[in-house]
N, C-alpha and C positions, 0 to 999 in steps of 0.2 A: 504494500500500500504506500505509495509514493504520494509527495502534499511539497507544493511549492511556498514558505514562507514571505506572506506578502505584510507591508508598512504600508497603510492605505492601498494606492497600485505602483509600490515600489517593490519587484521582486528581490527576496533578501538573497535568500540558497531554498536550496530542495533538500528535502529528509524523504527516509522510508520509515514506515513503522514494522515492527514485527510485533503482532499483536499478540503471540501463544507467546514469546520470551516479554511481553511489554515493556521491548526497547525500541529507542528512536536512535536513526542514526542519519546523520549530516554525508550525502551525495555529492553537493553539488556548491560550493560558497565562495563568496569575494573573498582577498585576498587581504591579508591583516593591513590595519588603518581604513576602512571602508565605512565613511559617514555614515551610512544607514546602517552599519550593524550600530554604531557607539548610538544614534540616535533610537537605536530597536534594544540597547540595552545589554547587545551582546559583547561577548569578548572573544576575538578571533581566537585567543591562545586556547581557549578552555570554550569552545564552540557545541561540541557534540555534549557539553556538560548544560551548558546553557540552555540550548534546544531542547536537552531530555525535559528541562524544571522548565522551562517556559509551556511545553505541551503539556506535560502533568498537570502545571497552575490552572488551565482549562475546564482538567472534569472535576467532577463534585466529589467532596470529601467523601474520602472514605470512611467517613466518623458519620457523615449525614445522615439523620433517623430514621429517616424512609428510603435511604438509596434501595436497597433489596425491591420494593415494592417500586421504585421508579423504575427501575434495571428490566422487571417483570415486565412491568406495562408495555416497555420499550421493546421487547424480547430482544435485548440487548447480553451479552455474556459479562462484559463487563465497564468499567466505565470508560477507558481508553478508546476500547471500538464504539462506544455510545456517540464521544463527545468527535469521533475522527467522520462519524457519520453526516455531522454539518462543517461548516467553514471553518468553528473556532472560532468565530467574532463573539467579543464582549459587549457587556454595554458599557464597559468606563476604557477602554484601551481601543486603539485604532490598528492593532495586528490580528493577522486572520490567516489562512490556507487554503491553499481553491488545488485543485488537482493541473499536475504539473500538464503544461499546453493550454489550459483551459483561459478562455478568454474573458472569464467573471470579473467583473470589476467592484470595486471600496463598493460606489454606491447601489451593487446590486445585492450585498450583501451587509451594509451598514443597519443597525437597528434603532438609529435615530431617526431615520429617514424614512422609513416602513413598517406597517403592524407585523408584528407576528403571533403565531396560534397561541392559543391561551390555554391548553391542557394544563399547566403547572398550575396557573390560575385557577382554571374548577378544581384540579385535586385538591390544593389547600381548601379550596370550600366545600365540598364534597364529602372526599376520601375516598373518591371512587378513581383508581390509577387505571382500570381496565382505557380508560378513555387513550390514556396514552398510545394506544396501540394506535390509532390512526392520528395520533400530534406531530408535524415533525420535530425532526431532532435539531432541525437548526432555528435554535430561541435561545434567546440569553440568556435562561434557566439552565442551560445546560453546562453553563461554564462561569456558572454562578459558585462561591469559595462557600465555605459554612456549614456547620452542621444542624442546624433549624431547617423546620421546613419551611420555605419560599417562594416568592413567585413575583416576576416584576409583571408590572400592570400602567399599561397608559390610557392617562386619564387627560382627555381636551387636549391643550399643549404642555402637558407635564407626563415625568415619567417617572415612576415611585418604585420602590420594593419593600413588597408585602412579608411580612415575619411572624412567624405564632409566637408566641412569650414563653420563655423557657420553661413557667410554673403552668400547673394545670390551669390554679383560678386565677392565671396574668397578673396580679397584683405587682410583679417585677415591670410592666410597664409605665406603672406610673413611676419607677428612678431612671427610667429609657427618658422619661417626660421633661423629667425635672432638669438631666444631665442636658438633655438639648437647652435650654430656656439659660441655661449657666452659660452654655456653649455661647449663644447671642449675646450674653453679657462681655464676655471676654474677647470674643473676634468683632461681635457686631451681627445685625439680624445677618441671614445669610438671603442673597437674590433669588436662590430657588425656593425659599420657604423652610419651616422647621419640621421638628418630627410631628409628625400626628396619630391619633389612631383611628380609626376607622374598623365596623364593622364585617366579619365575611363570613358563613355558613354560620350566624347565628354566634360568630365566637370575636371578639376584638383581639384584631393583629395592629402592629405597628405597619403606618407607613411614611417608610424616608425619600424623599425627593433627591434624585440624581445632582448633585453638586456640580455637573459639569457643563459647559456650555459647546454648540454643534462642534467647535473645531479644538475643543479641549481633550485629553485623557490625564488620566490617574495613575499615577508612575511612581509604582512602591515594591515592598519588598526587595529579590535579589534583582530584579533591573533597575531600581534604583540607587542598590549600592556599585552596580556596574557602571551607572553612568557618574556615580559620583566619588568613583575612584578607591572605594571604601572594602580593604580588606580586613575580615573579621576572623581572618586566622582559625588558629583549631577549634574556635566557638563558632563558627560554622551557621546553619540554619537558625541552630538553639540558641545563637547567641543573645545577649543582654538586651533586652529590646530599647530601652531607652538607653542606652552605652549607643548602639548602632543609630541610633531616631538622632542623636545631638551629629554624628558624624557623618552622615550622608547627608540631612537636612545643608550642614552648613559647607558641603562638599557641593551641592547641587547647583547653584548658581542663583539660589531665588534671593529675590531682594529679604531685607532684615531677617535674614536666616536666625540671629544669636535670639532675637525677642518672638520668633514665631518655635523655634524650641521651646521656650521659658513658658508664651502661651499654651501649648501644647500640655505637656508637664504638670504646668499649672492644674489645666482644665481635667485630665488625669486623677491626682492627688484630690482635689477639692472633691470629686463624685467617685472617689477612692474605686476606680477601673480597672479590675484586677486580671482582664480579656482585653492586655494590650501586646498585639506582637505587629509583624511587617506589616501585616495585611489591614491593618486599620489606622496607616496613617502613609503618606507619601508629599510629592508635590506633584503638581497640577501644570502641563505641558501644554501650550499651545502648537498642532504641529502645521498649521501654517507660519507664522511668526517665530516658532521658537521660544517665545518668551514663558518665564515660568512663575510659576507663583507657589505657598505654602498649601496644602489643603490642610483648611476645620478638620475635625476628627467628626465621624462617621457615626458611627459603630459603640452606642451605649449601651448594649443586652446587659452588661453587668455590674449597671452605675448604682451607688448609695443606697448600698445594705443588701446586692443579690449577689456574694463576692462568688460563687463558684458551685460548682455538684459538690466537690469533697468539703465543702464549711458552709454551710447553710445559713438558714436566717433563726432559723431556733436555739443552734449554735451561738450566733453573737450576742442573741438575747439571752443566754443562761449565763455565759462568762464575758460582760459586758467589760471588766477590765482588762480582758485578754483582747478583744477587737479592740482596745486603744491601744495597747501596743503594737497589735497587726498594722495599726495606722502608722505606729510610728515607726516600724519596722519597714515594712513594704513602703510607705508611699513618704520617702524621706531620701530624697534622690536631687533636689533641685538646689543649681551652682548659682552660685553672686558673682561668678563671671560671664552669665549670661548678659540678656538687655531686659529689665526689668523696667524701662521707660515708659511702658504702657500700663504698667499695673494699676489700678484706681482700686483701690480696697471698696470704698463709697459705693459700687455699685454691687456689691455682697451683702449689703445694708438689711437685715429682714428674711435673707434666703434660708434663715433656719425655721422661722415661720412658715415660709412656703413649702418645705420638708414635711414639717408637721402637719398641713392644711392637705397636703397632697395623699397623705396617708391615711386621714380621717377619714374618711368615707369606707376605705376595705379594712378596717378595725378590725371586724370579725375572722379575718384573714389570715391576720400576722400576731406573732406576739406582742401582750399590750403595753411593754416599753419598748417595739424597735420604733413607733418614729422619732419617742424623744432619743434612744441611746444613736439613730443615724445624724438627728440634728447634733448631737453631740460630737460625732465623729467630725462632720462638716466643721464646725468652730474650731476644735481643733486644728485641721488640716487649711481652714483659713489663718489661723495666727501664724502659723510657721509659713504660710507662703507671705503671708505681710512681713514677718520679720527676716525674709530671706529678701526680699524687693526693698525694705529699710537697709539691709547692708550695701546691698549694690549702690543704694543712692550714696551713702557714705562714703563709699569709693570714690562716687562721683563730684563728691564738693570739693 
């Protein structure tokens, strides 16, 4: 199975796949120094390394809760042949693979530009995956990252992606809620809107609006530390996720790199985000222009008091002194050599009220101190990011 690797309709190199070994291997590629691979993210030297993680990034986790039941529907064997059965276009990146000769072009295969089938759509409403048998395979669903079930969905001229909430009775969506509405505080409303949620099969999913504009993509994880020079040595994949977020960020070329880490960080620690690795943060490429920019952070499933499956929310309400030290263990990471010029404490004024007002209502849900012990945590994790932005200034006089 041969796939020409295309950059909108720039051809990169050709691979084959061997689906029974599921390896990919590099045919046919430019010659080291080739614009389009540093702008695709690759690195000549380590090519056939690159192609493999670039084609795997495509299919859906093999963690994903329903993959078995999508795999089914798809009578697909597994996810590799699933995701090789459409082009590999994203909805946040501008690379794709069309079959080598073939004369497809970016805009016949772009999914900004055109609907596509909505099976993912009814199964999350549903639950009926037979449907998939006649969906096709080329939807953005397919090469969607995460282990949730989800489904992107366009709605007028916006494009969202729908998520069921990790608890059975969602009650984790109101700190998805809260974590956005901090997020506006810290970057500024965002132009495509915040999180919201929205009703489907009778159940409330979260839906996030696509950050990106027509000729923008989303440039993270390992192509973003290839474009930004960023060797992470024998920590590897697993490596430190904020150790790698301050040195590719400030490797990548985007304006005020040192104060959109600090932001970043910030925004992290304060809704104490314990589901931070490559895939939930990058920066934002224009690839007509070139020019770049930070991307906001995304991706709240496990903001202020839902820290994880192995430490639950009953957990932090039994040993209430032990989550403040988790606080200050984990989420105690942020340098006074960053740029803390934009900080304004003032506009945190009240947010542990809105903690608590946001909780009130699913009371019967949760235990009856986590909203005061998470507005707690938040206070906390606001003093230390004030008294870490008072020293930078100190520097500064």
């Amino acid at each position: 199975m041969r796939r020409t690797l295309m950059l909108e309709d720039e051809a990169l190199l050709d691979f084959e796949v061997d689906l029974a070994a599921g390896e990919v291997r590099v045919v046919d590629a430019p010659e080291e120094g080739s614009r389009a691979l540093e702008a695709a993210g690759l690195d000549a030297g380590e090519l056939e390394d690159d192609v493999n993680a670039l084609v795997r990034s495509r299919t859906l986790s093999a963690m994903r809760l329903d993959l078995d039941r999508i795999l089914e529907g798809f009578g697909a064997e597994g996810r590799l042949e699933l995701v090789l059965r459409g082009s590999g276009a994203s909805m946040t990146d501008h690379l794709w693979y069309r079959e080598v000769g073939s004369g497809v072009r970016w805009a016949d295969v772009s999914f900004r530009g055109r609907d596509w089938d909505d099976g993912f759509l009814r199964c999350l409403e549903t639950g009926d995956y037979a449907r998939l048998r006649s969906c096709s395979p080329d939807v953005p669903d397919v090469t969607c990252a995460g282990h949730i079930r989800k489904a992107w969905w366009r709605q007028g001229d916006g494009i969202y992606l729908l998520k069921e909430p990790l608890r059975e009775d969602g009650v984790d969506l109101e700190g998805a809620l809260l974590a956005s509405r901090l997020c506006d505080l810290l970057f500024g409303p965002s132009e495509t809107g915040a999180l919201a949620v929205c009703e489907l099969g009778g159940r409330r999913v979260s839906a996030s609006p696509l950050l990106l504009g027509p000729d923008e993509e989303l440039v993270g994880g390992r192509r973003l530390r290839r474009m930004s020079s960023v060797d992470v040595g024998g920590e590897g994949e697993s490596a430190n996720a904020m150790s790698v977020l301050e040195r590719t960020i400030t490797g990548s070329g985007v304006r005020d790199a040192s104060a959109h880490v600090a932001r970043t960080l910030a925004l992290r620690n304060l809704v104490m985000l314990a589901d931070f690795h490559e895939g939930n943060y990058g920066i934002i490429r224009n690839v007509e222009t070139g020019a770049r920019r930070g991307a906001r952070p995304f991706d709240f499933d496990r903001a202020l008091g839902f820290p994880s499956d192995a430490m639950s929310v009953e957990w932090l309400c039994e040993a209430p002194e032990l989550a403040l030290m988790l606080c200050l263990g984990v989420f105690s990471n942020l340098k006074t050599t960053w740029d803390w010029g934009w900080y304004d404490d003032g506009v945190l004024e009240g947010f542990d009220d809105e903690i608590r007002a946001a909780y009130e209502p699913r009371a019967n849900l949760l235990p009856a101190n986590f909203p005061e012990l998470v507005a707690r945590l938040f206070l906390t994790q606001r003093a230390y990011v004030r008294d870490v932005a008072e020293a930078w200034r100190q520097t500064q006089a």
